[in-house]
N, C-alpha and C positions, 0 to 999 in steps of 0.2 A: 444504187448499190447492187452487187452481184447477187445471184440466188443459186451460184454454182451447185450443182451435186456435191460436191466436197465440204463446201461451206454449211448446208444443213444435215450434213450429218458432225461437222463438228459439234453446232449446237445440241443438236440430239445428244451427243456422249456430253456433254460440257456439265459437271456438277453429280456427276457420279463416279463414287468409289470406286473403280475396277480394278479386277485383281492382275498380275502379272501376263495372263494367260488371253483376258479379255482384252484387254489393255492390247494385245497382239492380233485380236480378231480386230477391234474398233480399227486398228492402223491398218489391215489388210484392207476393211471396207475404203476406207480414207483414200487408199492409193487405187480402187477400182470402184468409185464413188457413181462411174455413170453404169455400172454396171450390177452394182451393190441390190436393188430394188427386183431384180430378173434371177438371181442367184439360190439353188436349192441351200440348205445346210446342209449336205454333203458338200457340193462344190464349195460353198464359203469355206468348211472345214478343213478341206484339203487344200487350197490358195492359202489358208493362215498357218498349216500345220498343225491342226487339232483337231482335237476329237468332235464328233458330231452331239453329244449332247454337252461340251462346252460350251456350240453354240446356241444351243437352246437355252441354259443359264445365263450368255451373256446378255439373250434376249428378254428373259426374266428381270434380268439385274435393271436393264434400261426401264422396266416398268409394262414390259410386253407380259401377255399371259403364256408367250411361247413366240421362237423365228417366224413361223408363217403370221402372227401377229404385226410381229416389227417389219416383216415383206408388205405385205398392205397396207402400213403408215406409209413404208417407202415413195410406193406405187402411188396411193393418194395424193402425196407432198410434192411430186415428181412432176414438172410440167411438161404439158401434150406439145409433141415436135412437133415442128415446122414444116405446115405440106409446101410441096411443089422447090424445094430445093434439092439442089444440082448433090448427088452422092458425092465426097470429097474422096480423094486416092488416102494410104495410109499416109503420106508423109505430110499431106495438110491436116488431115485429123491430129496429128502428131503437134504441130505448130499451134493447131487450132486451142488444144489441150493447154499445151504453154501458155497463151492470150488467156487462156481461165483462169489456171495456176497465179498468171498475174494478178488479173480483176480481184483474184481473190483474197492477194498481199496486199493488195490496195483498200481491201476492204476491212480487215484484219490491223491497219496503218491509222487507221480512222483514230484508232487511239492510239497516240502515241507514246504514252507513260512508260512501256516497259520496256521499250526503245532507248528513249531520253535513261532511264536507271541504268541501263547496261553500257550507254554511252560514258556518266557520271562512273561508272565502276568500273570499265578498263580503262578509263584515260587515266584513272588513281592508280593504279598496277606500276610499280618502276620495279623490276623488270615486266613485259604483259607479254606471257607464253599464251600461242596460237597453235590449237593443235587441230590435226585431222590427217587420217591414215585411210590408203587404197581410193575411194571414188572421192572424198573429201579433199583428199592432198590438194590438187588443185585451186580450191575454194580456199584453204586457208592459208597457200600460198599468194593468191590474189591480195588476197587482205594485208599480209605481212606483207606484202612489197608495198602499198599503197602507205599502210599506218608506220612502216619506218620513217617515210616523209616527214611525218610530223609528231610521231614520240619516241621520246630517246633510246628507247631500248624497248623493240619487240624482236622475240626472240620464238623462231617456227620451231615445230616439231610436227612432221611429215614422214618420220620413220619410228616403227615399230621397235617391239624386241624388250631384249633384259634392261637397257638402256634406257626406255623413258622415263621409269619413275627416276634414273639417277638424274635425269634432265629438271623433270619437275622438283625435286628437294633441290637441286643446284638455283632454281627459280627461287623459290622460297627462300632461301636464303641469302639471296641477291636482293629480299626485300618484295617478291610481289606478292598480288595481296587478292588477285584473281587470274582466272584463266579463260580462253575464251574458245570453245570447240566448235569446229562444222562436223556434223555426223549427219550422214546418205546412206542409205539402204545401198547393197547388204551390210547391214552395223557389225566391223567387228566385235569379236569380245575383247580383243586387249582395249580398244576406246571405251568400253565400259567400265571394264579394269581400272584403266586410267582414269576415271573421270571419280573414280570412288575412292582413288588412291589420293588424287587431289584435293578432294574437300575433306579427308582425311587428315591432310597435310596442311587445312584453315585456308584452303583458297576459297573463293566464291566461285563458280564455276556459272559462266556463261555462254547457253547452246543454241548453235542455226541447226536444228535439225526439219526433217522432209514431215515431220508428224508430232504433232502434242501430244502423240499417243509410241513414239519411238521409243524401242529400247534404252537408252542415255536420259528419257525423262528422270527417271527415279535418281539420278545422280547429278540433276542439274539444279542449281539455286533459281535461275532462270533460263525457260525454253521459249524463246524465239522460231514459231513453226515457218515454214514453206516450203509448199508442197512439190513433190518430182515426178516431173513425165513420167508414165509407163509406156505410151505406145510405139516405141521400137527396139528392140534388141540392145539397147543399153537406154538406162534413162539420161532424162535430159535434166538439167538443173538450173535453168534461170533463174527462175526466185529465189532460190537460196542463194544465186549468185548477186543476184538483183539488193537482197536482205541485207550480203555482207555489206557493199556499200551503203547502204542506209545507215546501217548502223556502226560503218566511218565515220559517215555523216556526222552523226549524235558523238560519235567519241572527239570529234574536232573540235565540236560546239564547246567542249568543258577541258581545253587546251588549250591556253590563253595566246603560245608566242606560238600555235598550227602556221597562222597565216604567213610569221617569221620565219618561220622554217621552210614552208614550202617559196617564198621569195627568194631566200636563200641558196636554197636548190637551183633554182632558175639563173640565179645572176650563174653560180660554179658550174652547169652545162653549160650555157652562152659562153661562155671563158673557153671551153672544152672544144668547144666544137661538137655535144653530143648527141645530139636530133638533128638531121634534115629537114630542112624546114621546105 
């Protein structure tokens, strides 16, 4: 199994109370995991947006007597690099990052339970709204094109504004019964918005976000984490792209005529002429 820097500091925050604020430091550290153990509380402060003895409560909170406490678990926990390997350029370290990000869905996968539930609960949604705004759109476009294949009505939302909630009650009362959101740093506030306005309105609200510590936790019945590149001037997102399909995967499993439909599909292209083959 992995022993990523991301993955033990998951564990570390996993089973404590945090408040809105912490909740924000823990997902800063998340997203600069190999860097997290080397970091003053000033610098931590200023990467999450808070104040400096924020972070010394949140190091409290975890059971530290103080930050430079929880810096020396880090450091202790932290395994000695590798002599005699070759420096990598940034854009393999970037790649390399992703290969972790993976290891670490994969390890995170080992249990598959909240997976298979949110499979079992958007395949129930007739209609099953897919939403995600700005670095999302993509991802839950991804999706939406794949799960129209094979259920009857999934219906995106990829744009903002006065219009979504009218979107969302137009869902609801077409009958669904959950929602399904990808939310990626920078997390707007209307997806937060939305996601409160949702379960407001009796959806179940099911999230791929980059962190169990994201902004969109506090509005999600279930968070499905994977984690995003930082290391180049826009992040990268395999895993959560990686996540969506997975959790195709699990939505097909509890759709009995998926494999009718997607046959189906294929004899009406072949007919078409719609792929080069």
């Amino acid at each position: 199994m992995s022993d990523s820097p991301a993955a033990r500091l998951q564990v570390l925050f996993e089973g404590h109370r945090l408040t809105p604020t912490q909740r924000r430091i823990a997902h800063c550290m998340v997203r600069r995991a190999a860097d997290a153990p080397f970091l003053s509380s000033v610098e931590l402060a200023e990467l999450a947006g808070v104040s400096q003895p924020s972070v010394t409560r949140f190091a409290v909170a975890l059971g530290f007597d103080g930050y430079p406490a929880l810096r020396r678990h880090l450091r202790d926990v932290a395994p000695a690099e590798e002599s005699g390997a070759t420096a990598a350029n940034e854009y393999q370290q970037a790649v390399d990052a992703e290969i972790e990000n993976l290891r670490h869905l994969a390890e995170v996968l080992a249990d598959p339970a909240p997976v298979e539930r949110a499979g079992r609960v958007l395949a129930a949604s007739r209609p099953l709204p897919v939403l995600g705004l700005r670095a999302a759109a993509s991802q839950a476009y991804g999706f939406s094109y794949f799960a129209a294949k094979v259920h009857p009505d999934v219906r995106l939302l990829d744009e903002g504004g006065t219009m979504l909630a009218d979107r969302v009650d137009a869902a609801v009362r077409a009958g669904a019964t959950a929602l399904l959101c990808f939310a990626l740093p920078r997390h707007p506030r209307e997806v937060v918005d939305a996601l409160a306005y949702a379960q407001s309105a009796g959806l179940t609200v099911v999230t791929v976000a980059d962190s169990a510590f994201a902004p969109v936790a506090a509005h999600s019945d279930l968070l499905l984490p994977a984690a995003v590149g930082t290391g180049l001037a826009f992040d990268t997102a395999c895993a959560p792209m990686l996540l969506g399909r997975v959790l195709l995967e699990a939505m097909c499993d509890n759709l009995p005529d998926a494999q009718a439909r997607l046959e189906e599909f294929d004899v009406r292209a072949a007919a078409r002429g719609l792929f080069v083959e």
